[in-house]
C-alpha positions as CSV (number, residue, x, y, z in Angstrom):
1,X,30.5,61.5,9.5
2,X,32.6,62.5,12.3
3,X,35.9,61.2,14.4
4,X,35.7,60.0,17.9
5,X,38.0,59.3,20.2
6,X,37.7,56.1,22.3
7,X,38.2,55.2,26.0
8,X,41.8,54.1,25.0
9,X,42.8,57.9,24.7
10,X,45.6,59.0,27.1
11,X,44.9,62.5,27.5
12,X,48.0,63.5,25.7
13,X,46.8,66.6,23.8
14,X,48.7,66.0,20.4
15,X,45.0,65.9,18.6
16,X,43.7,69.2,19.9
17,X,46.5,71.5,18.1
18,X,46.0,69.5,15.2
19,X,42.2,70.3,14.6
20,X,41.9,73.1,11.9
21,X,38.5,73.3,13.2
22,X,39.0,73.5,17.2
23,X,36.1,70.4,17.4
24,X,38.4,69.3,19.8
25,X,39.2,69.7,23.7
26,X,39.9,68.4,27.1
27,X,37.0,66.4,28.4
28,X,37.3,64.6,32.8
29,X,39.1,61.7,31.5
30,X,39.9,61.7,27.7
31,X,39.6,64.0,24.8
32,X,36.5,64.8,23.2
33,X,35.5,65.7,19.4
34,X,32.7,68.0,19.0
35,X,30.5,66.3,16.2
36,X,28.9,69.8,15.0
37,X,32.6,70.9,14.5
38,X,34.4,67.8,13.1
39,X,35.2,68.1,9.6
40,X,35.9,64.3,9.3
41,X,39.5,65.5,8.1
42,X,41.4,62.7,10.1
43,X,44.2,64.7,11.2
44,X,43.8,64.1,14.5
45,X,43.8,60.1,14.2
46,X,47.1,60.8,12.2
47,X,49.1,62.2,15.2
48,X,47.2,59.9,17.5
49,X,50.4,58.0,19.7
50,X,48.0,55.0,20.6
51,X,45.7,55.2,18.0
52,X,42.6,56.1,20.1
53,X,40.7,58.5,16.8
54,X,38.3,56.6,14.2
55,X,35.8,57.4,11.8
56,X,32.8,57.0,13.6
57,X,31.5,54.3,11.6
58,X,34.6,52.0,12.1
59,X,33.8,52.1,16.1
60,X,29.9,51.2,16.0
């Protein structure tokens, strides 16, 4: 499983720097989590100001 990032995201950046795995970067309106890439580590959802990251299960 993977982490995605919802329509609530603010385009703030803190998730990107936190990726070990760069799955993450700057989509038109929000942030986006490349699924191939995404380790399911969560530590992008931990730095998350408006908690806009989930597991991807959680969100279906």
């Amino acid at each position: 499983m993977t982490h995605i990032i919802t329509d609530d995201c603010i385009a703030c950046g803190a998730c990107e720097p936190e990726c070990p795995e760069n799955a993450i970067s700057e989509g038109e309106e929000k942030y986006l989590i490349d699924p191939e890439l995404c380790i399911d580590c969560g530590a992008c959802a931990e730095v998350c100001p408006v908690e806009a990251i989930f597991p991807e299960e959680e969100v279906k």
